[in-house]
N, C-alpha and C positions, 0 to 999 in steps of 0.2 A: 789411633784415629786422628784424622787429622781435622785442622780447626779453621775458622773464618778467625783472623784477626787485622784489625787496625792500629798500627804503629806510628803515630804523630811524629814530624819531626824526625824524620828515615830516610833523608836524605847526608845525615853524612851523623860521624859519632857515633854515641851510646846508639840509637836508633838507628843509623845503619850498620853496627855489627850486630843488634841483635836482631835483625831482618834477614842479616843474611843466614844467622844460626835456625830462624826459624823456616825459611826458605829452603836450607839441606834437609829438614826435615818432613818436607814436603806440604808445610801448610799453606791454606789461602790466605796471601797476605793482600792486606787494603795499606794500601803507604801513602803517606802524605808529606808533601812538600810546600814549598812557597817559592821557589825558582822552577821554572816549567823544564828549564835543559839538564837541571840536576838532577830531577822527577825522571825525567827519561834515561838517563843515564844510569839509574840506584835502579829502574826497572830491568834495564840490561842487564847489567850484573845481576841481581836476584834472580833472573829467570836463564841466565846462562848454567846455574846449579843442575847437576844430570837428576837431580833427585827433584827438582822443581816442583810445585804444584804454581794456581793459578794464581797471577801478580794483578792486583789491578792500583792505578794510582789516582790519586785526588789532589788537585793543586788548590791553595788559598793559604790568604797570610791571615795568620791569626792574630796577628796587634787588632785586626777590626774586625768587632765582634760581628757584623753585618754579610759579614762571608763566614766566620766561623757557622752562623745558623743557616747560610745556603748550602757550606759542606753538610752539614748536618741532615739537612733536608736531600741533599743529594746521595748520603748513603744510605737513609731508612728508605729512601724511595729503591735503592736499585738492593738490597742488601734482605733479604726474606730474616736472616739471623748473623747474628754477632759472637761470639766466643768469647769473644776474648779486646779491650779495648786497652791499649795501653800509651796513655797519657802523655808523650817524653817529651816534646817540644815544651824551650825555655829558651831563657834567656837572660845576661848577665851584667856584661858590659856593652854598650851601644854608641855610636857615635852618634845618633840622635833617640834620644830616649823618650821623648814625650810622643805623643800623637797628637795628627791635627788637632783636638780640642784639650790637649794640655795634660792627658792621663798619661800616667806614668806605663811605658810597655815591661817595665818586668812584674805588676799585677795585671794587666789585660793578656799577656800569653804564659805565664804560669801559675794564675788562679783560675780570673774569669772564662777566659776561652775551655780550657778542659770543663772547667764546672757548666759551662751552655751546651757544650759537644756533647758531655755526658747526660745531661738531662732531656736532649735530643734526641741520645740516639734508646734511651730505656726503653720503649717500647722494641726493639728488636734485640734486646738483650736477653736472653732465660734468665731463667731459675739458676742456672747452673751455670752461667757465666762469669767472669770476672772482669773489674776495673781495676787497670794499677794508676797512680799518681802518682808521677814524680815525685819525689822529697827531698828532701835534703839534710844533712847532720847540720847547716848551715840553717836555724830558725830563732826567731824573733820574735816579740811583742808585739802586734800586728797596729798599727797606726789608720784610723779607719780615716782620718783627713789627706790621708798621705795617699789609703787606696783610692779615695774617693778622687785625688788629682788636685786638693788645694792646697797640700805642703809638699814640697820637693825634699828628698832623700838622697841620701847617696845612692851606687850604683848595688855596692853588697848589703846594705839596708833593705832597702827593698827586696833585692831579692830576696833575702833570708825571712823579711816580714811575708812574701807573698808563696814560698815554702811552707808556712806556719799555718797562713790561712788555709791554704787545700788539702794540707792536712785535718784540718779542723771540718772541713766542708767534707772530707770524704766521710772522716768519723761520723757528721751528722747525718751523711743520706744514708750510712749504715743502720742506723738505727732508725731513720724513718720508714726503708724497705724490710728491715728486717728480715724473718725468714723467708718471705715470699719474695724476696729483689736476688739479682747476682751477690758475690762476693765484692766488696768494693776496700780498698788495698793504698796505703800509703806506703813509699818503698823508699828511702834513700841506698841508690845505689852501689856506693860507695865513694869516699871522698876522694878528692884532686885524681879523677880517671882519665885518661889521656882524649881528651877532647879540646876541641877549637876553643868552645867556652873556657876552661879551664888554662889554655897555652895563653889565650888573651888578657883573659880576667887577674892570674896568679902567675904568670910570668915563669909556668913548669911544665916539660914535658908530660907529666901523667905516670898515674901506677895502669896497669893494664883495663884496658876497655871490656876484655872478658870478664873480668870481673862482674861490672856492672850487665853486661849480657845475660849471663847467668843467672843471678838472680831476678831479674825482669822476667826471663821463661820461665823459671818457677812457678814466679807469683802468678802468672799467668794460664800456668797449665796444671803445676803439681797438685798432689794432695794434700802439701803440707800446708796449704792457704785455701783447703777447702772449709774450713770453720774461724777462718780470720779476718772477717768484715769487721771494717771499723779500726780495725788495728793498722798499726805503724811497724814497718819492719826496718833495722838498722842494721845493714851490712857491714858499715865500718865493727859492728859488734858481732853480726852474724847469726841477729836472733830478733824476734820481738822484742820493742822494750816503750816505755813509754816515750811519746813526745815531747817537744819543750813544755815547762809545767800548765803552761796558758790554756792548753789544750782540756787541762781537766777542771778549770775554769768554767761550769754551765753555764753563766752569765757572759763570760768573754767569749766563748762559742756562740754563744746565741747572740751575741753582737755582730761578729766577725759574717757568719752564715747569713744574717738577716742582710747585713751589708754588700753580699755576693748575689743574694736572691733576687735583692732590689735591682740590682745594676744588669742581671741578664733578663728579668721577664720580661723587659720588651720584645725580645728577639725572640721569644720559643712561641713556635708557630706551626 
């Protein structure tokens, strides 16, 4: 049966091999971009597959969370249901890492932005759908000064702090949706996988991008992540396992979480 899904970040890497895998398989894919000629070009491809089903694409940079809540608004508007939402845009090393008002962009496009996207788009999500979130083996102590934008961090600081957090944020909205919400999935995909982030960031070709494709369709479609809300799955291990230990932390959870919640209610509308 095929699925509606949206794949953040599909325009090139982890999220455009696993667009194209899910493209031969003929699902409706929602792709998202933040270059409009890249956006066109990843829809060419996807819909050149003999097996196609229908591509539609959505352009907006998510460093500002001010477009991430118009995407939002713009897929629960045109989108009756969602299958399948999966998280992948990030971000690592940047020649300009701040935002105009001084936040740091590796937590406003791999925490905050997924965590507004995703509370956007819940009302067209089932029962029976899932959320994956990027992760990463790559996690941290989360610095709530640092997310909030008044200490500056290094570039894999951050990232790894802001890995931890949506990890943290996914376990929480697990357990606030409970049986009645989708499955919602923390997934690191696998370490040092042959993408741009990783050629730039670590200065290495990559172990194969399939890799990390693979288990992204799972978590997105199989069964074996049909009772795994709230969990963490570690590829580089090849199984659930726990988090970095912060995560079992109620108190630092409920710091981290309150600190995410605060920073997108303006935008959910």
């Amino acid at each position: 049966m095929t699925k509606t899904i949206l794949i953040t970040g599909a325009t090139d890497g982890l999220g455009l091999e696993t667009a194209r895998r899910l493209a031969r398989d003929g699902h409706h894919l929602l792709v998202h971009g933040r270059n409009a000629d890249k956006l066109a070009a990843t829809a060419h491809d996807l819909r050149s597959a003999p097996t196609a089903g229908k591509v539609e694409t959505y352009l907006a940079d998510l460093s500002d969370l001010a477009e991430v809540a118009r995407l939002g608004r713009d897929l629960r508007d045109s989108q009756r249901r969602l299958d399948a939402v999966i998280n992948n845009a990030g971000v690592l090393k940047l020649d300009h890492p701040l935002t105009a008002d001084g936040q740091d962009l590796r937590f406003v496009v791999n925490t905050l932005a997924p965590a507004l996207l995703t509370r956007m788009l819940l009302p067209v999500i089932p029962q029976s759908g899932r959320i994956v979130h990027l992760s990463s083996a790559a996690q941290a102590p989360v610095d709530l000064a640092a997310m909030a934008g008044t200490r500056r961090l290094r570039a894999m600081d951050a990232y790894a702090q802001s890995k931890l957090a949506l990890t943290m944020w996914s376990q929480s909205l697990a357990e606030e949706l409970a049986a009645e919400g989708p499955v919602t999935v923390a997934v690191n995909p696998g370490s040092l996988l042959a993408t741009d982030m990783v050629r730039k960031g670590f200065g290495v070709s990559g172990n194969d991008i399939g890799i990390g494709a693979d288990i992204l369709m799972r978590a997105a479609l199989s069964g074996e992540f049909a009772t795994a809300s709230g969990q963490y799955f570690d590829n580089d291990a090849g199984r659930f396992a726990p988090p970095h230990p912060d995560a079992a932390k109620p108190q630092t959870v409920a710091a981290v979480v309150k600190a995410i919640e605060d920073r997108i209610a303006g935008y959910l509308t």
